[in-house]
C-alpha positions as CSV (number, residue, x, y, z in Angstrom):
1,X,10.8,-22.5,-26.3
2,X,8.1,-25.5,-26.3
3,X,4.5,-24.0,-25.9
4,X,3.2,-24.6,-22.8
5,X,-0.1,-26.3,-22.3
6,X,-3.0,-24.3,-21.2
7,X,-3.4,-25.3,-17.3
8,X,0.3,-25.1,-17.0
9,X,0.2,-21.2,-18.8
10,X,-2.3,-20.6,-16.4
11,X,-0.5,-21.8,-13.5
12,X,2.5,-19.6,-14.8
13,X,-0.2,-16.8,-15.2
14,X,-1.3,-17.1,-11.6
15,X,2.1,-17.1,-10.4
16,X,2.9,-13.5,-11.8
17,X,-0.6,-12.4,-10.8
18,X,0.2,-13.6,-7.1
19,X,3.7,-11.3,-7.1
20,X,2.2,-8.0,-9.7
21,X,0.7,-7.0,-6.1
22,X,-0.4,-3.7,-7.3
23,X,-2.5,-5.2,-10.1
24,X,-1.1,-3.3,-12.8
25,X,0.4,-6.0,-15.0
26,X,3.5,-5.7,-14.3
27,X,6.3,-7.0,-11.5
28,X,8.6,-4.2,-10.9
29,X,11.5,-4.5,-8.9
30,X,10.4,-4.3,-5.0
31,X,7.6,-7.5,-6.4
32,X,9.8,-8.9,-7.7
33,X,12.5,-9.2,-5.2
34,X,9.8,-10.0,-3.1
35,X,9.5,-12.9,-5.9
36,X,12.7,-13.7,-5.1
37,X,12.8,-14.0,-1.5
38,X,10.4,-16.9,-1.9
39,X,12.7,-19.0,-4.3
40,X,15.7,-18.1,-2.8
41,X,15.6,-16.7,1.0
42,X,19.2,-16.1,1.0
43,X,19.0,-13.8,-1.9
44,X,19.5,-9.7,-1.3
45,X,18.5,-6.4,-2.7
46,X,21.3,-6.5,-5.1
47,X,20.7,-10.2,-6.3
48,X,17.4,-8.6,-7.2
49,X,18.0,-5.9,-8.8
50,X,20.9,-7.7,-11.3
51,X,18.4,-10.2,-11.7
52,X,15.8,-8.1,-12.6
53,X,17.7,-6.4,-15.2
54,X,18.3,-9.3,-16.9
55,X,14.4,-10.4,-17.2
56,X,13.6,-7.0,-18.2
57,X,14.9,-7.1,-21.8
58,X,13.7,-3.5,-23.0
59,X,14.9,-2.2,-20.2
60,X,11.5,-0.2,-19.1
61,X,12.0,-0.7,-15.9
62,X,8.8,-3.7,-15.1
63,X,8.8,-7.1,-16.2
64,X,6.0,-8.0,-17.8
65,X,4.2,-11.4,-18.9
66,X,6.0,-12.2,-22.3
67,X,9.4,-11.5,-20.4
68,X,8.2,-13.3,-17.0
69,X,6.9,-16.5,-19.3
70,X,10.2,-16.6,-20.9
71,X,12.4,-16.5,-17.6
72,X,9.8,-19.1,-16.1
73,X,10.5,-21.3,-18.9
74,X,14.2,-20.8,-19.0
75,X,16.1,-20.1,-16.3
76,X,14.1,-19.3,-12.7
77,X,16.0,-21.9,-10.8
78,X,18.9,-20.0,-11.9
79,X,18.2,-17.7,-9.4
């Protein structure tokens, strides 16, 4: 993955800030399907959740910055 400059990691920063609702630092699954609902209205609860498991790679159940940053640089239009 390329490094990002710093505006555009903090653009990145304030997007996961804007859908961690709760504040806590972390997007669980009702943010972030929620999240998903604004990049792609057609998507559903399941969508979410199957999508969310991906992005969560140790499996904790939240999705936090390392693992957001990596599925904003990757693969988000994917969904």
């Amino acid at each position: 993955m390329k490094p990002l400059a710093e505006e555009q990691l903090a653009e990145v920063k304030k997007n996961f800030d804007f859908f961690d609702r709760d504040g806590n630092g972390e997007i669980d699954v009702e943010e972030f399907a929620k999240l998903l609902q604004v990049l792609s209205p057609d998507s559903n609860d399941e969508q979410a959740k199957r999508g969310f498991a991906i992005i969560d790679e140790n499996d904790d159940g939240h999705i936090d910055f390392d693992e957001f940053l990596e599925w904003w640089q990757t693969c988000w239009w994917e969904f």
